[in-house]
C-alpha positions as CSV (number, residue, x, y, z in Angstrom):
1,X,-129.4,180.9,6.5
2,X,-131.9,179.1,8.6
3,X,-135.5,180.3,7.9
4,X,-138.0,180.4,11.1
5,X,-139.0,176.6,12.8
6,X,-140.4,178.3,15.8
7,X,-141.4,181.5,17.3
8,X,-142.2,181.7,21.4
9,X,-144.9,183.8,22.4
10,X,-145.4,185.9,25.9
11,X,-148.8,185.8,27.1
12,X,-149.9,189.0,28.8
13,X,-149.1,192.4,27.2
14,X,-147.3,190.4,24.0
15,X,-150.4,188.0,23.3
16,X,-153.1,188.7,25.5
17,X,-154.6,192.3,26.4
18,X,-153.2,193.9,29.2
19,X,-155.2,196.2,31.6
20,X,-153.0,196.7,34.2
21,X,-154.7,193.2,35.7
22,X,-151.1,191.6,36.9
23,X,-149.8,194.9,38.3
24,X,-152.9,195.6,39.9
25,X,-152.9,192.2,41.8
26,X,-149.3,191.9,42.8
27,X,-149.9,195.4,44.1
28,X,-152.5,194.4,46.0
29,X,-151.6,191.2,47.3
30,X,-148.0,193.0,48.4
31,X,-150.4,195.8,50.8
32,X,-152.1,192.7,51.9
33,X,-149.3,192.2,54.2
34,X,-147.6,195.2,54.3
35,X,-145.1,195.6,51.8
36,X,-144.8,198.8,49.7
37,X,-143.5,199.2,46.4
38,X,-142.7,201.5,43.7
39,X,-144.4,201.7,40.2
40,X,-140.8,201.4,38.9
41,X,-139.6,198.4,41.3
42,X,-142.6,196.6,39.9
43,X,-141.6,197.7,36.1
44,X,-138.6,195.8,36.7
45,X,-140.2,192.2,37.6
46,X,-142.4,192.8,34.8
47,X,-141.7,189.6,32.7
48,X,-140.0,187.5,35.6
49,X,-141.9,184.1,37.3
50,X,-144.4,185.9,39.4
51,X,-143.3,184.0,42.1
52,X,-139.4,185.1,42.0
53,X,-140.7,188.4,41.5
54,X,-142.6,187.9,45.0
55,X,-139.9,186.3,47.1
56,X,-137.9,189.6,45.7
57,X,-140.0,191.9,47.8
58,X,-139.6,189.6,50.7
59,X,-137.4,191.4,53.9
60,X,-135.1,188.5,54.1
61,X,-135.9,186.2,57.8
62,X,-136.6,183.0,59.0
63,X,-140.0,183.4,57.8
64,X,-139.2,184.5,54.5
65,X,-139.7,181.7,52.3
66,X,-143.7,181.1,54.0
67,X,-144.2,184.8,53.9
68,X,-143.6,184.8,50.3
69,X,-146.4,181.6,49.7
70,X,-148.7,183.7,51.3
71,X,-148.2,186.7,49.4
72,X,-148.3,184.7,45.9
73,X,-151.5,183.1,46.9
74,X,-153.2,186.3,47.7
75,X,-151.7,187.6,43.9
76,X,-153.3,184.3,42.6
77,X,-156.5,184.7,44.2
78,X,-156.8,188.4,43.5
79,X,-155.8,187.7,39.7
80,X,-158.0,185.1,39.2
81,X,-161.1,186.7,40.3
82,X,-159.9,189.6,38.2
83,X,-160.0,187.5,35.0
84,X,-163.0,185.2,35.9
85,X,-165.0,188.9,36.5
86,X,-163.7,191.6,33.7
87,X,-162.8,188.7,30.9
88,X,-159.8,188.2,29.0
89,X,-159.0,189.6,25.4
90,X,-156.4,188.4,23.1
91,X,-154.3,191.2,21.7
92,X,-155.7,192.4,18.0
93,X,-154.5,189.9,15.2
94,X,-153.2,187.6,17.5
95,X,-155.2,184.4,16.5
96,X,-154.6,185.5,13.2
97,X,-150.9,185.6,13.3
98,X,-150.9,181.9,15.6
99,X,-152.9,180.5,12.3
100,X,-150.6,182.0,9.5
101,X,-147.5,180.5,11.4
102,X,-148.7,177.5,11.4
103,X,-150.3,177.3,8.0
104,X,-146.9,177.8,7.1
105,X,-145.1,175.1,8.4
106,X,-143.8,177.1,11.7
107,X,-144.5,176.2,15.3
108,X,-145.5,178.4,17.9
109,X,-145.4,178.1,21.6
110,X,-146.7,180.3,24.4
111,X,-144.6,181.4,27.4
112,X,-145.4,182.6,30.8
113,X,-144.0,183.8,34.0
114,X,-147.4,182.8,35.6
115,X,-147.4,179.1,37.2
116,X,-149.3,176.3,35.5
117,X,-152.9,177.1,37.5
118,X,-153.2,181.1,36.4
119,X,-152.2,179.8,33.2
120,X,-154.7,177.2,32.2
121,X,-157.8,180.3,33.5
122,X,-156.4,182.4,30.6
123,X,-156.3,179.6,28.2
124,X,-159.5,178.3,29.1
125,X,-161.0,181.7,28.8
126,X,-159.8,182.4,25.3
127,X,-160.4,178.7,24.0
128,X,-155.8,178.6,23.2
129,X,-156.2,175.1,23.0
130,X,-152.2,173.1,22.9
131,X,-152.3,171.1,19.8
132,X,-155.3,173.0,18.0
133,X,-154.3,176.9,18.3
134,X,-150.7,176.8,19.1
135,X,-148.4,173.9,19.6
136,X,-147.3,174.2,23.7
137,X,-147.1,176.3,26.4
138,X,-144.6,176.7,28.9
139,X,-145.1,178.0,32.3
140,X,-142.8,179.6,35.4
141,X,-143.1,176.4,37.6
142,X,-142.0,174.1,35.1
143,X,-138.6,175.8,34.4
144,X,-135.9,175.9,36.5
145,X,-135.5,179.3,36.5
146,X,-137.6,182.0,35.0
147,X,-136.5,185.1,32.6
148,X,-134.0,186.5,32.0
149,X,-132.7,182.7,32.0
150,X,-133.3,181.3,28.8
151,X,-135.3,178.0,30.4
152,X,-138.7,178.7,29.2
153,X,-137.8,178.8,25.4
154,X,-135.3,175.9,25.6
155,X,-138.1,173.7,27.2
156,X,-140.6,175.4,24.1
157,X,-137.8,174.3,21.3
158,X,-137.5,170.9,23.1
159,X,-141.8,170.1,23.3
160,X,-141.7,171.5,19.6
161,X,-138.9,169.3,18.4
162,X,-137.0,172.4,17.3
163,X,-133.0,171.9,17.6
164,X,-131.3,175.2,16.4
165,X,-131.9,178.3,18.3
166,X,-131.1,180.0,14.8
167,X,-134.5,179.1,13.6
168,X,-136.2,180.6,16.3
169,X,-137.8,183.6,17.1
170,X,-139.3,185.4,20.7
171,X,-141.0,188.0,20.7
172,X,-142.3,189.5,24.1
173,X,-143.1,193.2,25.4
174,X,-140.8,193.4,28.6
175,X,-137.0,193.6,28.8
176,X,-136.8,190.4,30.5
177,X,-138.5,188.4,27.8
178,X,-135.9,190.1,25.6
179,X,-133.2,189.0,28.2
180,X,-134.5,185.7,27.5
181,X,-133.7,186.0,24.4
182,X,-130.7,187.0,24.2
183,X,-129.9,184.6,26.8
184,X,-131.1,182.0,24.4
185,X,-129.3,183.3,21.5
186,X,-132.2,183.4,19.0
187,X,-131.7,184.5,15.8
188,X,-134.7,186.8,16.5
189,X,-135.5,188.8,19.5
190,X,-138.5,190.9,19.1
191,X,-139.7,193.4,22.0
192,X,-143.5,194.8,21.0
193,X,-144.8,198.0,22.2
194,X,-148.4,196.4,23.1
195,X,-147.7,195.7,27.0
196,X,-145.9,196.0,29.7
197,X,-142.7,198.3,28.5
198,X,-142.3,201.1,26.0
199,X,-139.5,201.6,22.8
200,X,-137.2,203.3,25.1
201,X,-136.7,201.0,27.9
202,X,-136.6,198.4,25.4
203,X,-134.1,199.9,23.1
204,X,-131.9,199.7,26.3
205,X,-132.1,196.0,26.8
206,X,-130.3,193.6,23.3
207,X,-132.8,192.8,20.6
208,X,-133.1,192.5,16.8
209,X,-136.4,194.6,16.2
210,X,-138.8,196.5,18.1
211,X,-142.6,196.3,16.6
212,X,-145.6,197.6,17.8
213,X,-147.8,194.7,18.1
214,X,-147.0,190.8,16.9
215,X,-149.0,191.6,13.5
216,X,-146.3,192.9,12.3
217,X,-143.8,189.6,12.6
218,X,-145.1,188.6,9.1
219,X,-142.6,191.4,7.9
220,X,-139.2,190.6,9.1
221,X,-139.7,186.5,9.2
222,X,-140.6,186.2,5.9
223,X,-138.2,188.5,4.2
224,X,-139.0,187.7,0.2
């Protein structure tokens, strides 16, 4: 049986501390012109390219596709000055975890629903250099389509040199990042309970094992 190659991170809620920063901004920039949404519409983007998740909420219209620009860059701008103000935490153990991986000969790779820009600020911010803390990240613009289609870690295994998905592991805390998963056919799908979604709702979605935060991975990939 294949022993782990690589394992693909999420960023916010899976490796970095969530606060309710994301939902807080797409809420936000949504009023910002005038479209309402429910705490359980935005629950079910949670995961998804934020900018997919915006055209979503978009009335459809000849207007629709600038409409939906507008109401990203408002989500951008309200995000970032979020993060540049309050900070950005990593989620406990997580640098830990990043270092035993690759002490041990496994590669890791971040992935994000966020677009390239957002994603450098949080980097930045925590000092997650590509290369020197984990081996590449992998954004929503640079994939063809974002969760649940398995894009994201395909374009991780392919930077990382990794050629069998059943050497790989992702581990996120939404049901779309375990519909990636899936999607992918990894021989590991891991939801954690640190973020965005709790054990019930990701019980619904298929996975191999629900944890409570990514310190625990250490148990199930290196089985003695």
């Amino acid at each position: 049986m294949d022993e782990v190659k690589l394992v693909v991170f999420d960023l916010a809620g899976t490796t970095v501390r969530d606060r309710g920063q994301v939902t807080d901004a797409f809420t936000a920039a949504l009023a910002l012109h005038d479209i309402a949404v429910t705490p359980e519409q935005l629950s079910s983007v949670r995961g998804s390219s934020k900018r997919e998740a915006v055209l979503r909420f978009i009335p459809e219209g000849p207007q629709r596709e600038r409409r939906a620009e507008l109401v990203y860059a408002s989500f951008r701008q309200h995000l970032t000055q979020t993060y540049s103000s309050d900070g950005v935490e990593p989620v406990d153990g997580a640098e830990e975890i990043f270092r035993l991986l690759r002490t041990r000969g496994v590669r890791v790779a971040l992935n994000t629903g966020f677009d390239r820009d957002i994603t450098e600020l949080l980097l930045a911010a925590l000092n997650w250099k590509a290369g020197v803390v984990v081996d590449s990240v992998v954004c929503g613009d640079e994939v063809r389509e974002g969760r649940p289609a398995p894009y994201l870690i395909f374009r991780s295994m392919e930077l990382t040199g990794t050629t069998s998905v059943h050497s790989v592991a992702n581990v996120g805390d939404t049901a779309l990042d375990l519909g990636a998963g899936h999607n992918a056919c990894v021989r590991w799908n891991v939801g954690v309970l640190s973020g965005a979604h709790d054990r019930q709702l990701l019980e619904r979605v298929p996975h191999t094992h629900i944890l409570h935060s990514i310190t625990e991975l250490p148990d199930i990939l290196f089985v003695k």
